[in-house]
N, C-alpha and C positions, 0 to 999 in steps of 0.2 A: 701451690702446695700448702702454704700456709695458710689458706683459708680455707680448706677443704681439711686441716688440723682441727682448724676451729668450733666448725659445722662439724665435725665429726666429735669434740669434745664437751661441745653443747645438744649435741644427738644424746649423745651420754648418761649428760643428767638429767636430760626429759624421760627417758627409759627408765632409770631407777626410778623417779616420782612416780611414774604407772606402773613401778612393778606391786605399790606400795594401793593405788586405786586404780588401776585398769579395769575397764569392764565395760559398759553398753549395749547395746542391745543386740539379740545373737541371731543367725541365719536366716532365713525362713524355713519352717522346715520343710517345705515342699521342693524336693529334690529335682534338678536338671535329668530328664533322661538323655543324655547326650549319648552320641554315636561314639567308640572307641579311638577316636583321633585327637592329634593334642589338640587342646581347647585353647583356647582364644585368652591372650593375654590379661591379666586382673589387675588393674593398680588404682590409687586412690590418685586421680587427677590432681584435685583439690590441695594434696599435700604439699608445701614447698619443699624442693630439692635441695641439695647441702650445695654448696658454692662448686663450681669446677674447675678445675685445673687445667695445664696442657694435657695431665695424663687421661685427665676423664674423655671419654669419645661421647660426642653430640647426641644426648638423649642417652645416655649409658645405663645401667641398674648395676648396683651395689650388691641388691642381694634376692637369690631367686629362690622363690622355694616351688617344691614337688609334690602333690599331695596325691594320695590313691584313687579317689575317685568322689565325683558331686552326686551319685547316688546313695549316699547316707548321711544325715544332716549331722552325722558327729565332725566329718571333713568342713560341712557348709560353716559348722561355727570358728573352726580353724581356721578357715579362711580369712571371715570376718576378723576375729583376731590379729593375724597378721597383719592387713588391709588398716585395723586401726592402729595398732600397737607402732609397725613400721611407718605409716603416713605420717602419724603423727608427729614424732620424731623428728621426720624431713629425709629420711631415706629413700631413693629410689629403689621399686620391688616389683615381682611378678610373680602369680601365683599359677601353677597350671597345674591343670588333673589328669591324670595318668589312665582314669576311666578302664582300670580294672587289666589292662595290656601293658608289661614290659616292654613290649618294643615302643610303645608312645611315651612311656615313661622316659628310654633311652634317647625317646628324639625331645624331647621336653628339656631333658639335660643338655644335650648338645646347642639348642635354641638360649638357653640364659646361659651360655658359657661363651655362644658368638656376640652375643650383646656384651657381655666383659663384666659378667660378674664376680664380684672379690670370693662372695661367701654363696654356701649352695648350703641350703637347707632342704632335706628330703627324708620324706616319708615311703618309704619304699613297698610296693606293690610286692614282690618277692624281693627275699632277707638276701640269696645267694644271687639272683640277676641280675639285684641291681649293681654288686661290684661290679662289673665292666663298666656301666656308666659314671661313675665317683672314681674311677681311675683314670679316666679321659676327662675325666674335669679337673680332677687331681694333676693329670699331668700339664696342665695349663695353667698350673698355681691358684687355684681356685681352693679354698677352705671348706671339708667336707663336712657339716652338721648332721650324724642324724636323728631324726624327730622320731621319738613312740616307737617305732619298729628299727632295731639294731638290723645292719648292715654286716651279713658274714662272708667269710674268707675274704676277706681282703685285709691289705693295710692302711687302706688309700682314705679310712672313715678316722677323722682328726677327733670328733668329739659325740657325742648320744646326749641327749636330753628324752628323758623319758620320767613315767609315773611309773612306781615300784611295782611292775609286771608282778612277778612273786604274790606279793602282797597282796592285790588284785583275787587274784584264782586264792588262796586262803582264805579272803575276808567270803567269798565266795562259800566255800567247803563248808566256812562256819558255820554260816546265816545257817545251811542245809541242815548241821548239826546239831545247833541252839534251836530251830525250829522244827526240825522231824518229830512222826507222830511216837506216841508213847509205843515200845517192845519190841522185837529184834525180827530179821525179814521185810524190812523197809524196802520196797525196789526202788533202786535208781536210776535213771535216766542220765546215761554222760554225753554231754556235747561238748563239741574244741573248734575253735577258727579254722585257720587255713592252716595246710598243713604247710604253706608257702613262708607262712610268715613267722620268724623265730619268737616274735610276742606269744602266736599260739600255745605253744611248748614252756614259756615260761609260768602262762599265769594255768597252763593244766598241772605243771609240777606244782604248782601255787597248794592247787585245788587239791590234788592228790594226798599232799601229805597232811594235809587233816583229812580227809575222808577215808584214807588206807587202813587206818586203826579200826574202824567203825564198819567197813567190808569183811576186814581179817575176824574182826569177833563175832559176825553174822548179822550184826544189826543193822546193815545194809546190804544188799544184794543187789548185786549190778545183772541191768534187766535188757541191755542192748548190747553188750560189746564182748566177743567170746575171748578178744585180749587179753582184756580187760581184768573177765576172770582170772584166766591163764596166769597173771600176774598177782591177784591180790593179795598175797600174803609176802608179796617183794615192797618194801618201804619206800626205797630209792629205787628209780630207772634208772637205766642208761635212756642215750637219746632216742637211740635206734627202738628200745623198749615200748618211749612212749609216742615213736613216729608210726608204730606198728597200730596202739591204739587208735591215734587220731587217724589214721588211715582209715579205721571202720566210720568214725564219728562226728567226722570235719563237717562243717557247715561253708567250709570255704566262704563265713562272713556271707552269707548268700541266705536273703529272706526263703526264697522260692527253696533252695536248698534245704534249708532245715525245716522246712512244710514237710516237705518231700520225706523227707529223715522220720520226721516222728511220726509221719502217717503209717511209714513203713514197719515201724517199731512196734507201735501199737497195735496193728493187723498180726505182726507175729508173736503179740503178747501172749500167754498165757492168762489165763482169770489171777490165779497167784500173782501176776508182775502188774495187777492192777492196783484200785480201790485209793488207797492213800498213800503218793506216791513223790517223791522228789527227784528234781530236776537240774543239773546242772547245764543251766544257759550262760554261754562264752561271751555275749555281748546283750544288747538292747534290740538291734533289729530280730538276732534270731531268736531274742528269747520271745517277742509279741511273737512270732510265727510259731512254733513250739507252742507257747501258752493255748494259744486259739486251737491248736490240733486236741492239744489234753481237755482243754476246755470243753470240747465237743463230742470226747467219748464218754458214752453212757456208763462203761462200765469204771471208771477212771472219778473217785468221789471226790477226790481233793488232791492237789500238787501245790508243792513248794517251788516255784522258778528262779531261777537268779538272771543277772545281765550286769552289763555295766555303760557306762557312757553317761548315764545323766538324759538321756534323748527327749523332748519336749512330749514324744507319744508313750514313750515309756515310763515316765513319771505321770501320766495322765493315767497310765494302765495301774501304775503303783497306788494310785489315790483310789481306782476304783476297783483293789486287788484281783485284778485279772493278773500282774506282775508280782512277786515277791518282797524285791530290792530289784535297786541297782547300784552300784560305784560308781559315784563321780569322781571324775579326773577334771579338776579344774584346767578346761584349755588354756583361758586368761594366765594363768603362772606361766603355765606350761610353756605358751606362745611365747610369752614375756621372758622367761629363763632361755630361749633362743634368741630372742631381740639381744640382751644382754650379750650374750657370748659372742653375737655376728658382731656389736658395736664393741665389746674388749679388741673381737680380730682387726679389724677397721681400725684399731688405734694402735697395735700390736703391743698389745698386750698379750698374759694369758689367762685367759675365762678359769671365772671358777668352778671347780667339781669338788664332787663331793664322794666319786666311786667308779670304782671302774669295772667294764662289763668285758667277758672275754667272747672275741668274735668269730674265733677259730685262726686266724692271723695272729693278733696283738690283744692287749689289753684295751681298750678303748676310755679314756678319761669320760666320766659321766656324772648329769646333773640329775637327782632323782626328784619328785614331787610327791609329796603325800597322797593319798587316797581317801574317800570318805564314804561309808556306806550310808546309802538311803532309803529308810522304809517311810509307809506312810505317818509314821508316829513324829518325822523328825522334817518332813518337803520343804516344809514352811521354813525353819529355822535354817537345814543346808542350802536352800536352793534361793527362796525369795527374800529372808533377809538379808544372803550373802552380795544380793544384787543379779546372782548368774543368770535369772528368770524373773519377768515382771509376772505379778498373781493374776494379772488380767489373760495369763495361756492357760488357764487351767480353769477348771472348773470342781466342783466337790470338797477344795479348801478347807 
């Protein structure tokens, strides 16, 4: 025991030095199309293990995380992350993808909890589905983390690490509002995640309450969503309010989905809901999809799009304004403000937060991270000299 104190207190301080320069190089972005079954364990061979005890079992993992799926290279670089952040350190870890299915996601959980992990770090596929499985890990004394998407109705979720969702859909709103065309009757375009996942709902409340002003006074007109309308001159939603919108508007995080969305929108557009027009895109994969659909209507002269993630093809689309913006969410913190918390649990301590997110259960203690919006005036400065991206991925510079 005492030397798995050790390894665990010298884990410690190799984490905080990377919380300070972590970084390397990030995923590829050509994404696995894997079949919906758990995926095949991830761990960094190479890394040394911390010393083991009686208590440790033979080839045991410390800490497991859950990610939603390797079909979008936002997950690939979290991964990667992990992979270095935990390796390096000396943790044993295992990364596995939930490929867009709860029930995989469920049996993924149940797999790093038979191996006897301490801490579970998961990013949850659905916000309400996944309690059942963080309750069965919970009840085995496993520590529940969860990453970027909060975890509702349960109690069974010990801490959240996430990027200021809110803030996110705001900085969003903005861009559309610092950049819309000059006089009032602007159409807009609303798109939202999944209606699965409670990030959805935070960063459209985000987005909403800057652009509700600017609908309410006429100088936007929302051009897809009869909710939407129904509501514009309501400030605040309730939940139910704004489940009703993204019920029209969801892209379910799904390229093919929001192709599908905007093609449809557009074909029932009006000539008025055309010409020069703004876009609220909920991420980077659906905003390239989206963009390309307005991109190719003749009658459609210019859009404003949003996203967020940072995505290697989306800041490529940003340089050569096919894309708007997008929000980075530094994963590197991110990753690393979970490393930290899993190594405070492991020493039993308790992790620092800085706020807490209510889940419909409890309050949940939460560590938030800044946000950074990026157009093309600013790639160079957020992205390649921050280290997040080498300038040899891009091109137009």
């Amino acid at each position: 025991m005492k030397k798995k104190l050790l390894s665990l207190i010298l884990a410690a301080a190799m984490v905080t030095t990377m919380l300070v320069g972590c970084g390397g190089k990030e995923a590829d972005e050509t994404a696995s199309n894997s079949a919906p079954v758990a995926d095949e364990v991830v761990e960094d061979d190479a890394a040394p293990a911390p010393a083991a005890d009686e208590g440790d079992a033979a080839g045991g993992i410390q800490v497991g995380i859950v990610l939603p799926t390797k079909d979008e290279p936002r997950w690939l670089q979290d991964q990667a992350q992990f992979e270095s952040i935990l390796g390096d350190a000396g943790f044993t870890n295992q990364v596995l993808f939930s490929q867009g299915s709860s029930a995989t996601e469920k049996t993924n959980v149940e797999t790093l909890v038979s191996q006897g992990i301490d801490v579970l770090i998961i990013c949850a596929q659905d916000g309400a589905a996944a309690a059942a499985a963080v309750e069965a890990a919970k009840a085995e004394g496993v520590t529940v983390i969860a990453y970027d998407r909060l975890i509702t109705g349960t109690d069974a979720v010990d801490y959240y690490v996430t990027f200021d969702s809110f803030s996110v859909g705001a900085a969003q709103g903005q861009y559309l509002v610092d950049n819309a065309p000059a006089g009032s009757g602007i159409p807009l375009y609303l798109y939202a995640g999944a209606a699965t996942d409670n990030n959805a709902f935070i960063f459209f409340e985000g987005a909403w309450s800057v652009l509700q002003p600017k609908i309410a006074d006429g100088t936007f007109v929302i051009a897809n969503s009869s909710e939407a309308v129904g509501l514009q001159d309501k400030a605040e939603l309730t939940r139910d309010e704004e489940a009703a919108i993204i019920g029209q508007i969801t892209t379910d995080w799904d390229f093919n989905v929001a192709k599908s969305k905007a093609e449809a929108h557009l074909t029932a557009a009006s000539a008025d809901m055309k010409g020069d027009v703004l876009v609220l895109g909920p991420n980077d994969g659906t905003a390239r999809s989206i963009a390309d659909v307005f991109a190719t209507d003749k009658d459609v002269s210019s859009y404003v799009v949003t996203g967020q993630d940072a995505e290697i093809a989306s800041v490529q689309y940003v340089i050569d304004g096919k894309q708007s913006m997008t929000v980075f969410k530094d994963t590197r913190t991110l990753a690393a403000d979970s490393v930290a918390m899993a190594v405070s649990i492991l020493n039993g301590e308790t992790p620092a937060t800085d706020t807490t997110y209510n889940n419909e259960a409890k309050d949940v203690p939460a560590k938030q991270t800044n946000i950074v919006v990026v157009t093309k005036d600013n790639v160079k400065a957020a992205l390649i000299d921050s280290g997040y991206y080498d300038a040899s991925e891009f091109t137009g510079l």
